[in-house]
N, CA, C and O atoms as CSV, one atom per row, in Angstrom:
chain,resi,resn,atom,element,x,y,z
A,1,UNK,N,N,96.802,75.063,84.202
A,1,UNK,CA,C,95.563,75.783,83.950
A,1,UNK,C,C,95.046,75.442,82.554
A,1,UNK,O,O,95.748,74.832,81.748
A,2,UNK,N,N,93.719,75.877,82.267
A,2,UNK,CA,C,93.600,75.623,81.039
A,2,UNK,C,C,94.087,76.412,79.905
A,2,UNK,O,O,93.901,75.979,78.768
A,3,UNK,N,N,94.542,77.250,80.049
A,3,UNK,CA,C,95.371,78.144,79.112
A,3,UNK,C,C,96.547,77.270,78.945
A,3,UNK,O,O,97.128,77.308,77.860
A,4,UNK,N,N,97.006,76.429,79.945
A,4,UNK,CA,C,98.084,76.117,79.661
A,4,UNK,C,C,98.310,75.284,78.567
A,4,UNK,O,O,99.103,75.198,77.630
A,5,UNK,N,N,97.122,74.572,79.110
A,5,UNK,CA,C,97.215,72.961,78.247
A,5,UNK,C,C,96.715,73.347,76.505
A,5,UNK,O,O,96.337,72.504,75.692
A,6,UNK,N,N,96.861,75.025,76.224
A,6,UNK,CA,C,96.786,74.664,74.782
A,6,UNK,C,C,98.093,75.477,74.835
A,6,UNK,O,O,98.128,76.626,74.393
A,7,UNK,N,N,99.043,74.945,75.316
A,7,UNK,CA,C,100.467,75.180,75.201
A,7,UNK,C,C,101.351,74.217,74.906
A,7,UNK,O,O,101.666,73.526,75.875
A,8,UNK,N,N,102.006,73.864,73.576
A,8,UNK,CA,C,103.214,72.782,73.445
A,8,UNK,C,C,104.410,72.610,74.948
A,8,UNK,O,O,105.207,73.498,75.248
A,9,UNK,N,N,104.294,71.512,75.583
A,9,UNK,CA,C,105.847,71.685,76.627
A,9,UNK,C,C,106.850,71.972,75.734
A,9,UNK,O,O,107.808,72.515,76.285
A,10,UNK,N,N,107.006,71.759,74.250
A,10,UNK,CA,C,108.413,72.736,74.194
A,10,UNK,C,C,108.121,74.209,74.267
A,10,UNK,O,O,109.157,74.863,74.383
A,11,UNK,N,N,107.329,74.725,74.244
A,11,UNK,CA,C,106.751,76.285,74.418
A,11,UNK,C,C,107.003,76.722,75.868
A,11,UNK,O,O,107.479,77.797,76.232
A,12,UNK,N,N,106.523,75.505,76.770
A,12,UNK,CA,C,106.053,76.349,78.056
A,12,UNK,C,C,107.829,75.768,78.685
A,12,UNK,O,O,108.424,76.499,79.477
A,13,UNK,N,N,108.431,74.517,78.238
A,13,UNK,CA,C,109.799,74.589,78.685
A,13,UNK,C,C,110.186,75.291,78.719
A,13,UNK,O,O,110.328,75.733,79.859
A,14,UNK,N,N,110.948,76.407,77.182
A,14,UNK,CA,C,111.228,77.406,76.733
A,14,UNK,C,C,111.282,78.992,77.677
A,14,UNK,O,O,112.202,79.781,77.889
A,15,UNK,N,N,109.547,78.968,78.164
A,15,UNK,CA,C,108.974,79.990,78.967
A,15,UNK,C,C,109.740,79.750,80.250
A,15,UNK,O,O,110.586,80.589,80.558
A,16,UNK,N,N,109.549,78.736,81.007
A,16,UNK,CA,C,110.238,78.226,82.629
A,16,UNK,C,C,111.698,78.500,82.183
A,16,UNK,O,O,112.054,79.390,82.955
A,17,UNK,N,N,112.432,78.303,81.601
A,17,UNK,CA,C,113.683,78.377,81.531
A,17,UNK,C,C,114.603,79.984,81.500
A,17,UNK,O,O,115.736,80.464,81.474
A,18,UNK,N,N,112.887,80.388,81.529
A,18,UNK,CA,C,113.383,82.375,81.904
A,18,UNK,C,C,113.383,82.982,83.008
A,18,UNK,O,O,113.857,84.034,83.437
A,19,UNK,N,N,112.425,81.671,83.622
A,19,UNK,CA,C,111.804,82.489,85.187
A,19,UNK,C,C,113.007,82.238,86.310
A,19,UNK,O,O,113.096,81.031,86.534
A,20,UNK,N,N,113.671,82.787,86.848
A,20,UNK,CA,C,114.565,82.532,87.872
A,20,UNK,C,C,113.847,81.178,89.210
A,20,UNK,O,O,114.342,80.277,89.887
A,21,UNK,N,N,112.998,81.536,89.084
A,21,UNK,CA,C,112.391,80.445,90.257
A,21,UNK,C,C,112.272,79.151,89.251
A,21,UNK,O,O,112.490,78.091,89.838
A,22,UNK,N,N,112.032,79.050,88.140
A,22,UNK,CA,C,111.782,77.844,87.879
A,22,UNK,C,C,110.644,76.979,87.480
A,22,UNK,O,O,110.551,75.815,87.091
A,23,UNK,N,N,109.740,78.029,87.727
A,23,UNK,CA,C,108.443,77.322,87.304
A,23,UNK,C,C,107.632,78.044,86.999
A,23,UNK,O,O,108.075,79.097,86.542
A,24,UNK,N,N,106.210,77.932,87.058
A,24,UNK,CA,C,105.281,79.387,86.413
A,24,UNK,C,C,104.163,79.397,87.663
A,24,UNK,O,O,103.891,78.460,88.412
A,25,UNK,N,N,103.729,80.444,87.655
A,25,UNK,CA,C,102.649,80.518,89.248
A,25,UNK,C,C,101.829,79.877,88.483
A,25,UNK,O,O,101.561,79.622,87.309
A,26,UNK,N,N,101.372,79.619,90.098
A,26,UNK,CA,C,100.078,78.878,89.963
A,26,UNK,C,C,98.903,79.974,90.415
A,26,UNK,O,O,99.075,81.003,91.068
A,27,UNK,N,N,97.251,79.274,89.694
A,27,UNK,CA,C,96.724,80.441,90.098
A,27,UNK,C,C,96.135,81.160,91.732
A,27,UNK,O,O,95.694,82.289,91.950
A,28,UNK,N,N,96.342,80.025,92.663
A,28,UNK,CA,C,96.342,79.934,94.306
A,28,UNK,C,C,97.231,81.175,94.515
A,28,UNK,O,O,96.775,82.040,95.262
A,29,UNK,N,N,98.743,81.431,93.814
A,29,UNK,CA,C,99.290,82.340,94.195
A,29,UNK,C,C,99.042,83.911,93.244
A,29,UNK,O,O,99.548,84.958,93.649
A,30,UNK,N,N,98.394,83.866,92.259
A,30,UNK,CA,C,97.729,85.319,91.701
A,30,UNK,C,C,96.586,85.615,92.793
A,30,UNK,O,O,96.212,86.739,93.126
A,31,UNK,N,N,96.215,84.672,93.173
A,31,UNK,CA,C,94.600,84.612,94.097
A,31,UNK,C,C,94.913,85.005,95.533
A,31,UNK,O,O,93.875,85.257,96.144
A,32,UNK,N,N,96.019,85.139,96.268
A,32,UNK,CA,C,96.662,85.443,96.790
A,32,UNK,C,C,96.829,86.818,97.248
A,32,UNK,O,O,96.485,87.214,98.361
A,33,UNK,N,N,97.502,87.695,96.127
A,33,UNK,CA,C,97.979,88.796,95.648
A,33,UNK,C,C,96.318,89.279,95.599
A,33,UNK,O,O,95.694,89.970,96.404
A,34,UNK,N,N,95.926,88.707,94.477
A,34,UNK,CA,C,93.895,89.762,94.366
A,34,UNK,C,C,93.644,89.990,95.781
A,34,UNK,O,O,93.628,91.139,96.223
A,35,UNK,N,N,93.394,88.705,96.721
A,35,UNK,CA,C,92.690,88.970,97.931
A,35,UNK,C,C,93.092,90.116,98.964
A,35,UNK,O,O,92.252,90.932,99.344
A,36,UNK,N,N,94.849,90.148,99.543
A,36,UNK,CA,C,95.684,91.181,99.774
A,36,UNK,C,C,94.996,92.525,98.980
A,36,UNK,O,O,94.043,93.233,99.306
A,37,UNK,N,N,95.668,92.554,98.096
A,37,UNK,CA,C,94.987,94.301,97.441
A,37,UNK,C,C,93.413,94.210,97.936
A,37,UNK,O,O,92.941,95.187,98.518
A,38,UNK,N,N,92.618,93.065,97.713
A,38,UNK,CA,C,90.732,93.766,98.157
A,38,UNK,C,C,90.849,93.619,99.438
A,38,UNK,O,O,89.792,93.681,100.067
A,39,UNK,N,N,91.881,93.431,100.070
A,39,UNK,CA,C,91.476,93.094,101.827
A,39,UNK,C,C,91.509,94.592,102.688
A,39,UNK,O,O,91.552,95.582,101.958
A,40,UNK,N,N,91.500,94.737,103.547
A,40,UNK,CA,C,91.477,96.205,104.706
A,40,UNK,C,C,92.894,96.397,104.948
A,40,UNK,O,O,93.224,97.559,105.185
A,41,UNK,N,N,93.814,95.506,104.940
A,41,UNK,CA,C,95.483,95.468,105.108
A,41,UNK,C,C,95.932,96.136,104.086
A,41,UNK,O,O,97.046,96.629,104.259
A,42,UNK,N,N,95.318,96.360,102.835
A,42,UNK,CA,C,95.943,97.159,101.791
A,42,UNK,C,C,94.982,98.268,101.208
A,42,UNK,O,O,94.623,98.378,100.036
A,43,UNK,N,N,94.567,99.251,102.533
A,43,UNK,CA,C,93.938,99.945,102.265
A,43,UNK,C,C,94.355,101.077,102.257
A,43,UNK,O,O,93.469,101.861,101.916
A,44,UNK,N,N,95.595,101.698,102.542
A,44,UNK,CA,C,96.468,102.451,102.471
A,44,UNK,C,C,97.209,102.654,101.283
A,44,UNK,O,O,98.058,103.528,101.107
A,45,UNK,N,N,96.914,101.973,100.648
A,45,UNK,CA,C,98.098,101.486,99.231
A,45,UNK,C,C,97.408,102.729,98.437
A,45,UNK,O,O,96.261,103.175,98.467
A,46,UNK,N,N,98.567,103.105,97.718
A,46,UNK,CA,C,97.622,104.587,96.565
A,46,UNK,C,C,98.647,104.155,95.267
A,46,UNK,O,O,98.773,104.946,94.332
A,47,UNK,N,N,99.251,103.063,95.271
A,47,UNK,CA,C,99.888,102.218,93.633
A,47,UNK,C,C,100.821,101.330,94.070
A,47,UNK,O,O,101.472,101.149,95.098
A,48,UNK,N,N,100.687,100.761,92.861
A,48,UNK,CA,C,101.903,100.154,93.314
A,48,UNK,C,C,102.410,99.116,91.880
A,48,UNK,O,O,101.312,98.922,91.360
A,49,UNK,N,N,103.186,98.559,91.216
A,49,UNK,CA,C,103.616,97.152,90.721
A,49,UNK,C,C,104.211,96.287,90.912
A,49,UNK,O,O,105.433,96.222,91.050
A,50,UNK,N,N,102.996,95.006,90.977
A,50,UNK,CA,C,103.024,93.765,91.656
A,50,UNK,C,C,103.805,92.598,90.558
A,50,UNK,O,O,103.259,92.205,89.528
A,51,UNK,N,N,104.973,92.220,90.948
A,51,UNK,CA,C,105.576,91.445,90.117
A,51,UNK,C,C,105.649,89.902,90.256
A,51,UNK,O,O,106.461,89.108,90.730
A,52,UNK,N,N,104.880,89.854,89.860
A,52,UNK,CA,C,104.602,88.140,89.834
A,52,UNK,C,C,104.558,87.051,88.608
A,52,UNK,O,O,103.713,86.346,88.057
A,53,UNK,N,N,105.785,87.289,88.517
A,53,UNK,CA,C,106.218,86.740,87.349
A,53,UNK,C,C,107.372,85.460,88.069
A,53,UNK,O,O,108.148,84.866,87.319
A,54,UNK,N,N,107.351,85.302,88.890
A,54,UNK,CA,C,108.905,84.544,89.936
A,54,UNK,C,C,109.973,84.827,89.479
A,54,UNK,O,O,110.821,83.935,89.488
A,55,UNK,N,N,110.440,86.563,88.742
A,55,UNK,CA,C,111.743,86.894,88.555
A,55,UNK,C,C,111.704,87.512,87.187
A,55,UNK,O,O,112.201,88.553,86.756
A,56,UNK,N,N,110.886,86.469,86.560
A,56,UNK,CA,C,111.129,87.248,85.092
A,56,UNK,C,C,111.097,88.588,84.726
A,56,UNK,O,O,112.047,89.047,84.093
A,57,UNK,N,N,110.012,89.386,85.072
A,57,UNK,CA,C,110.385,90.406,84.584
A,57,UNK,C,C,111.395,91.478,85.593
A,57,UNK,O,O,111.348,92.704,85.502
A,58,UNK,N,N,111.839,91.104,86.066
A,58,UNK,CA,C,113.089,91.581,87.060
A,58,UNK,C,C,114.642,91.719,86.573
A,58,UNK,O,O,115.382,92.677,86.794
A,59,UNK,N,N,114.967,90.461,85.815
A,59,UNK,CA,C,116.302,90.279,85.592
A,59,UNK,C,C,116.284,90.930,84.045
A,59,UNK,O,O,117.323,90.990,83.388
């Protein structure tokens, strides 16, 4: 992304090397998650936290 690219790879190495999956989302999969919550399938929902971090903030 473009956020990324004003990121040093020893920075964003550093960052991946926390995430249990291994890599960092992409934004197809935040875009994902938005559409779900605005769709009619998650219209029942009254909260929730969505962790999409691929682990990090988990462990």
């Amino acid at each position: 992304t473009e956020l990324l690219k004003q990121v040093s790879k020893e920075t964003i190495d550093y960052m991946v090397a926390k995430i249990p999956m291994g890599r960092v989302g992409t934004p197809e999969e935040v875009a994902a998650l938005v559409a779900w919550l605005a769709s009619d399938e998650c219209s029942f929902t009254t909260g929730a936290v969505h962790d999409l971090s691929g682990g990090r903030a988990t462990y």
